[in-house]
C-alpha positions as CSV (number, residue, x, y, z in Angstrom):
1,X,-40.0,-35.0,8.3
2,X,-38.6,-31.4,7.9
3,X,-41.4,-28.6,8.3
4,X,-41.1,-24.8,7.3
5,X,-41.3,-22.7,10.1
6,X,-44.8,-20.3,10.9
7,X,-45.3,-17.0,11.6
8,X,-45.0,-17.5,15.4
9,X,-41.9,-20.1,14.9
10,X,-40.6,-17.0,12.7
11,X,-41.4,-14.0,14.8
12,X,-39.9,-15.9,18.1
13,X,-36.9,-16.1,16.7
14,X,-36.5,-13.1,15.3
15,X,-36.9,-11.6,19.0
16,X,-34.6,-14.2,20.2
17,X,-32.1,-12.4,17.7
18,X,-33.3,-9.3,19.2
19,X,-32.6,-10.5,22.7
20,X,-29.5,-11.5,21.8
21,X,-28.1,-8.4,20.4
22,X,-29.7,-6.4,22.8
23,X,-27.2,-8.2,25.0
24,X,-24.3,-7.0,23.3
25,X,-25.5,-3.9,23.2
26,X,-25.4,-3.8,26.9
27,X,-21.8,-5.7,26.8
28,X,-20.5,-3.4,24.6
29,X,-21.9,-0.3,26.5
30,X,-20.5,-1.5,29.6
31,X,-17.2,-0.8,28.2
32,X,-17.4,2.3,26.9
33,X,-20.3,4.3,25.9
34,X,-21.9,5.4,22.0
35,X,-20.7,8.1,20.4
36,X,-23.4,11.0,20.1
37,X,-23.7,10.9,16.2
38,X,-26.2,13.7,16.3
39,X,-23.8,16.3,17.7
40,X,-21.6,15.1,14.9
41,X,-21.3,17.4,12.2
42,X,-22.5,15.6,8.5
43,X,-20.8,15.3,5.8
44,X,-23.8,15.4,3.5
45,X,-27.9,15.7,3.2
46,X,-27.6,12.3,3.0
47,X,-26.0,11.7,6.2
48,X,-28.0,14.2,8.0
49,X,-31.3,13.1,6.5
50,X,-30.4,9.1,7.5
51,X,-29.0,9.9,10.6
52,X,-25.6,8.3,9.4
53,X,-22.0,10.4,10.9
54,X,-18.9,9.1,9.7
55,X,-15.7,9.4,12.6
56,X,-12.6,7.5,13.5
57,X,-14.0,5.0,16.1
58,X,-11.8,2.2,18.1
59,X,-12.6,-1.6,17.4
60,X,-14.9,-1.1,20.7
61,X,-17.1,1.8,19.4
62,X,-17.3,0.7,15.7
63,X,-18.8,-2.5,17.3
64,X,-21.2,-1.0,19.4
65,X,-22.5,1.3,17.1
66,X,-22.7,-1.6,14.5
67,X,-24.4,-4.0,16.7
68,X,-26.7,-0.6,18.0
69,X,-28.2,-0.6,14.1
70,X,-28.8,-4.6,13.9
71,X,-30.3,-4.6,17.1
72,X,-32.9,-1.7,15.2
73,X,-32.9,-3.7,12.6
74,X,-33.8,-7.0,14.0
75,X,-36.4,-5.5,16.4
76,X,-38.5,-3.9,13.3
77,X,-38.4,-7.2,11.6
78,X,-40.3,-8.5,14.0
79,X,-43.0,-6.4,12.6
80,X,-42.2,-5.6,9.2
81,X,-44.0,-8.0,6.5
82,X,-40.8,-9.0,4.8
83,X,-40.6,-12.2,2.6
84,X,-39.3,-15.3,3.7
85,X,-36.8,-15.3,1.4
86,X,-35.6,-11.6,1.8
87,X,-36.1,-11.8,5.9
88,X,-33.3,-14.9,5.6
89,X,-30.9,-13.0,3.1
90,X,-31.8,-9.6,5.4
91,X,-31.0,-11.8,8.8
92,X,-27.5,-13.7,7.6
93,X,-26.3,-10.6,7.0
94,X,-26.9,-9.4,9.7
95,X,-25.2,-12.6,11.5
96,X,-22.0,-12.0,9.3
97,X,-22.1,-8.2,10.4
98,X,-21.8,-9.6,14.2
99,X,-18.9,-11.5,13.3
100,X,-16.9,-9.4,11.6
101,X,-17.4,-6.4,13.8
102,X,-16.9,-8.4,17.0
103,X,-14.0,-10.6,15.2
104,X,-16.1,-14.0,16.7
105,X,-15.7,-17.1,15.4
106,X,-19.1,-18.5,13.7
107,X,-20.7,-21.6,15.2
108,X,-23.5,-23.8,14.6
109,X,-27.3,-22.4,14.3
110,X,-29.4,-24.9,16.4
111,X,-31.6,-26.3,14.1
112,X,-34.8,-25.0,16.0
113,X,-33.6,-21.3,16.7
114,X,-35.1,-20.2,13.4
115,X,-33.9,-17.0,12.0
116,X,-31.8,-15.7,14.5
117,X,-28.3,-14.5,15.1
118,X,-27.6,-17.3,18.5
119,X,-30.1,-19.0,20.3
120,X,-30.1,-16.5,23.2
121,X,-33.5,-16.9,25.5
122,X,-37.0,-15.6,24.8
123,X,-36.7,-11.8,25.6
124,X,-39.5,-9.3,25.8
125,X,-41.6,-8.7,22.6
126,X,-40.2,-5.6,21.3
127,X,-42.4,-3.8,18.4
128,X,-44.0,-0.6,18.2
129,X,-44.2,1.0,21.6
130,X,-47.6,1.9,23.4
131,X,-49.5,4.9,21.7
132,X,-47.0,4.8,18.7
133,X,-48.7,5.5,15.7
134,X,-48.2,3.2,12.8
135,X,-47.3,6.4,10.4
136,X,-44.2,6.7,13.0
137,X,-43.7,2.8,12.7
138,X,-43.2,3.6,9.2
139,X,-41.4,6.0,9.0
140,X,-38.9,4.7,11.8
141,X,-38.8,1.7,9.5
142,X,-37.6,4.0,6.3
143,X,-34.8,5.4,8.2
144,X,-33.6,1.8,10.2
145,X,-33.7,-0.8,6.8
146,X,-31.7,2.3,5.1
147,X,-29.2,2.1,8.2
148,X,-29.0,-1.7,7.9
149,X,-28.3,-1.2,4.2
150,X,-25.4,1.5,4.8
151,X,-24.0,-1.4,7.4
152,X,-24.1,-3.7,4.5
153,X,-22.2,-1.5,2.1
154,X,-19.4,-0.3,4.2
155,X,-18.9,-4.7,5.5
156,X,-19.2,-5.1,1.8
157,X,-16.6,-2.5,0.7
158,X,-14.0,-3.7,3.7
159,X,-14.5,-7.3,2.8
160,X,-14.0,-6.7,-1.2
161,X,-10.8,-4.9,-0.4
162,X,-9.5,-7.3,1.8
163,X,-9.8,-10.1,-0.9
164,X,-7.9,-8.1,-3.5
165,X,-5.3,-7.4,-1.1
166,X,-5.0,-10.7,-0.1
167,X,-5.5,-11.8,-3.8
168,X,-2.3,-9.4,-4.7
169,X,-0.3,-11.5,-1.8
170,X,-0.9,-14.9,-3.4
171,X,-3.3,-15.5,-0.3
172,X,-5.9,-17.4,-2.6
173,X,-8.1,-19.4,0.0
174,X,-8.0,-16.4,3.0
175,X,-9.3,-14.6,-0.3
176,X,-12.2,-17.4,-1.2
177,X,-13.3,-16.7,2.5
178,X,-13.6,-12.9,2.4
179,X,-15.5,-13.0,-1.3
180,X,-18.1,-15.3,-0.1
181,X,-18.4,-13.2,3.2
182,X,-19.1,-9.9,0.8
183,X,-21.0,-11.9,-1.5
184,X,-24.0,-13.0,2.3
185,X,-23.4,-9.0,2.1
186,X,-24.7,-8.1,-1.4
187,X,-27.6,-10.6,-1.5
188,X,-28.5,-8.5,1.3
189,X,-28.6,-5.4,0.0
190,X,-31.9,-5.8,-2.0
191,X,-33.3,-7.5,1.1
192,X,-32.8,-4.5,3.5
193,X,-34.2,-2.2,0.8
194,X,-37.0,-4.1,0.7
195,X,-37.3,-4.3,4.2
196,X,-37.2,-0.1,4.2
197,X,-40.0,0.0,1.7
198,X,-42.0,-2.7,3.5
199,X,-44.6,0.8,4.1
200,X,-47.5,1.5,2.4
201,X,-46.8,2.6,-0.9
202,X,-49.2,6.3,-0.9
203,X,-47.9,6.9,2.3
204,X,-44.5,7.0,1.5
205,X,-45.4,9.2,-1.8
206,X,-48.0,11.6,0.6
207,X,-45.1,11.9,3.6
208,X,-41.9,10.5,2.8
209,X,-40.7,11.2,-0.4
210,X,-41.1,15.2,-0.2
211,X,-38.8,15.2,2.7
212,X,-36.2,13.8,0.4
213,X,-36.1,16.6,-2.4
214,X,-36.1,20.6,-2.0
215,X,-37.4,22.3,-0.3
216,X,-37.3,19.5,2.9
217,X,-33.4,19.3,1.9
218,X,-30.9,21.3,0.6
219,X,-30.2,18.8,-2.6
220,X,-32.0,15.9,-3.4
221,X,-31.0,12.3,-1.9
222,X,-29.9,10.3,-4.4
223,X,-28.0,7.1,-3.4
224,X,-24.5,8.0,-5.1
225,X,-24.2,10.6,-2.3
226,X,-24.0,7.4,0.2
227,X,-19.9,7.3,1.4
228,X,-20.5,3.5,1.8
229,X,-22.2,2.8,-1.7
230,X,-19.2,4.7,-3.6
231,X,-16.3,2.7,-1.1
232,X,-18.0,-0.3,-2.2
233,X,-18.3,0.6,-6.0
234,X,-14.7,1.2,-5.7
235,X,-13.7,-2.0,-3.7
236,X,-15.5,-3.6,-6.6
237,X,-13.4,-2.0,-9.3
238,X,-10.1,-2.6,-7.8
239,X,-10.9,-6.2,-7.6
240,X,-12.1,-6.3,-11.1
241,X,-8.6,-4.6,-12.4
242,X,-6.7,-7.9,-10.4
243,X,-8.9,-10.2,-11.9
244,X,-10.1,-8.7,-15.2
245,X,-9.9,-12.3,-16.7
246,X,-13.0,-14.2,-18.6
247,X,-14.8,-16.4,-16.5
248,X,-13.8,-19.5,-19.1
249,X,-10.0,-18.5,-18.6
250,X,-10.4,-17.8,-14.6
251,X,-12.3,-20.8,-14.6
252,X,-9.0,-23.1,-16.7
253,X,-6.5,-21.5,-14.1
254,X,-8.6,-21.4,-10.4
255,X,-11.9,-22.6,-10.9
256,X,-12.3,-21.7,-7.1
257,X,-11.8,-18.0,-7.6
258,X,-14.1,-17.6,-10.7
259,X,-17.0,-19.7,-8.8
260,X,-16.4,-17.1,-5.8
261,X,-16.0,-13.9,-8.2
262,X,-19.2,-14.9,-10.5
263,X,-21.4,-15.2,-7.4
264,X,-20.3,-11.8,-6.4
265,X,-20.9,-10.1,-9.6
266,X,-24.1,-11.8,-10.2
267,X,-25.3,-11.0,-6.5
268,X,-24.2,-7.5,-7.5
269,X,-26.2,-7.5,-11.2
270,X,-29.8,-9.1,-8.7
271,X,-28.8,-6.0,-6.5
272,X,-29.5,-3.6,-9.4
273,X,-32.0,-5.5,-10.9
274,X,-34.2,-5.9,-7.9
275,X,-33.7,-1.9,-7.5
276,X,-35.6,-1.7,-10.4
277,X,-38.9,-3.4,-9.8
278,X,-38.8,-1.5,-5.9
279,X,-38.6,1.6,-7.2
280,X,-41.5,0.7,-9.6
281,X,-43.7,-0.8,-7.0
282,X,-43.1,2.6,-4.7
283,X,-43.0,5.0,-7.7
284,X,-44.5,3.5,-10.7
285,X,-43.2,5.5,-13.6
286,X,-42.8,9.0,-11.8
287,X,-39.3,10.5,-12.3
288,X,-37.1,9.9,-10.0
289,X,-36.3,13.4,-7.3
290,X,-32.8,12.8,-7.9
291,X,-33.2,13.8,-11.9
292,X,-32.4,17.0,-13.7
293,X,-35.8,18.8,-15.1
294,X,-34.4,17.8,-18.8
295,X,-33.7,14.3,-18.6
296,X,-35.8,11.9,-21.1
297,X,-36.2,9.1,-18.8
298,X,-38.0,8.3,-15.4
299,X,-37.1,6.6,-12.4
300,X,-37.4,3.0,-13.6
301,X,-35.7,3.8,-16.6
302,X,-32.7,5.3,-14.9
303,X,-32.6,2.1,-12.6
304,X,-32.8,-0.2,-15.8
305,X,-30.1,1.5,-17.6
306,X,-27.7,0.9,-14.8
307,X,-28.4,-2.8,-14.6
308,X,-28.1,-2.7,-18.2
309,X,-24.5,-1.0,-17.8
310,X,-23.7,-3.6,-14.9
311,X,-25.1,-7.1,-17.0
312,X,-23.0,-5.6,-19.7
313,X,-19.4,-5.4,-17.9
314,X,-20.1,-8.6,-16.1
315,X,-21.3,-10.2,-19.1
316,X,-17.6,-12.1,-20.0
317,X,-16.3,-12.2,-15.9
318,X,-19.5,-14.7,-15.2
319,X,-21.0,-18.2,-16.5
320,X,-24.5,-16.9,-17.6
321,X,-23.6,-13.4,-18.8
322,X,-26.1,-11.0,-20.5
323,X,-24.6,-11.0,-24.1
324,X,-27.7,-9.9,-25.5
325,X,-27.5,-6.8,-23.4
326,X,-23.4,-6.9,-23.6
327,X,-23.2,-6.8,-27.4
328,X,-26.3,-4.0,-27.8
329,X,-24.1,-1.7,-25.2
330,X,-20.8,-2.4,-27.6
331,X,-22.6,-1.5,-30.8
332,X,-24.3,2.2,-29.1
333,X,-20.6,2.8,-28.2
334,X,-19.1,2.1,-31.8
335,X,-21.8,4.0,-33.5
């Protein structure tokens, strides 16, 4: 009889994951050191305030310092109070992140390893250090599900581009592979958000969210200033203008390639819809810090639009579009 796995089958793999990255970390290292990224000049508030540098790095370095935020990532999730659901979306892509930075091949999960990236060893707990105080817990955690997020955007972005490419060469099946890899990225998006905002609500409004708008920062963080967000948003475009066709006509002529293409574009219409209900369960219906003083709308609104926007242009390229929302968006622009 199949059981679900418990908190403690959960958490022990999760720091089984943890060991195991931890190991390349070391493996990694071993061949040449990190990169300092804070004596590295930012490119933006955004960068600076995430602790995110952007620099030519060999296959070595880009590897280390990929693997350097999943090992972060996976040791706070042995303490964050994710979901399930979000921790498993959260941890494959994590596991796809490993492969494609490190260019292995993927193998079997044991069946018994639970959530992890190998079945590496028990390792030491890892957690909150001794005398931490859970107010730096969270706000280590706001800054390390963020980086995991940026990690997923940039894999994303690379992986969307490389199906197009390979898409524009007549390479159909490599392409198949490379959309479903993006596609374990997107349905992690939401997840590492979530796992950023797995804080207490009032504290993030009494001690994070100042630090995020004047006079904390020069400009208020928005996440259209994130390099890895617009490469993605682009990645996404381009592949759109190869395949611009109707998900009944894609369907008639490579019923493969619609199948991989809708689950992308519906991962990606989740992504903005899930966005929504965060920002209402952190914010409620505050405006957002990002918005200009004469702007109707509030956070949630803004967020709601853009799905709206997003349901609308997907509506025709997917099998269970938004035509409600598609046709009310074609009727504002005609009037």
């Amino acid at each position: 009889m199949a059981t679900h796995a418990g908190p403690v089958e959960r958490t022990a793999g999760l720091r089984r994951a943890a060991a195991a990255a931890g190991g390349l970390v070391a493996a990694l290292s071993a061949l040449a050191p990190a990169v300092a990224g804070e004596g590295l000049p930012a490119e933006s508030t955004s960068q600076s305030y995430f602790r995110v540098r952007e620099v030519e790095l060999s296959d070595q370095q880009a590897a280390l310092h990929g693997v350097l935020v999943i090992h972060r990532g996976l040791e706070d999730l042995c303490d964050a109070p994710l979901s399930g659901a979000d921790l498993a979306l959260e941890v494959a892509g994590l596991r796809r992140s490993v492969l494609d930075l490190t260019g292995a091949a993927p193998g079997p999960v044991p069946s018994d390893a639970g959530p992890g990236l190998s079945d590496a060893g028990p390792g030491p707990a890892p957690g909150t250090a001794a005398g931490t105080s859970s107010e730096r817990a969270w706000s280590a955690r706001w800054l390390i599900g963020h980086q995991v997020h940026v990690l997923f955007n940039i894999c994303a972005a690379v992986a969307v581009a490389e199906a197009t490419r390979q898409l524009r060469r007549g390479e159909h099946d490599a392409a198949l592979s490379r959309l479903a890899e993006a596609t374990e990225y997107v349905r992690g998006f939401p997840a590492a958000m979530t796992h950023a905002s797995t804080i207490p609500a009032d504290y993030y409004m009494a001690e994070i969210r100042h630090t995020m708008a004047p006079p904390s920062v020069d400009v208020p963080l928005s996440g259209r200033q994130h390099r890895g967000y617009k490469l993605f948003r682009a990645a996404m475009k381009d592949l759109l203008s190869v395949v611009p066709d109707s998900y009944e006509h894609l369907a008639a002529r490579a019923p493969e390639l619609a199948e991989a293409r809708g689950a992308l574009l519906e991962a990606d219409i989740v992504d903005a819809e899930r966005h929504v209900t965060l920002a209402y369960s952190m914010v409620h219906l505050r405006r957002s810090i990002a918005q200009k003083p004469e702007g109707p709308d509030n956070a949630v609104a803004e967020l709601r639009l853009m799905r709206h926007r997003r349901a609308a242009r997907y509506a025709s390229l997917i099998r269970f579009g938004d035509h409600y929302v598609a046709d009310a968006v074609a009727r504002l622009r005609q009037a």
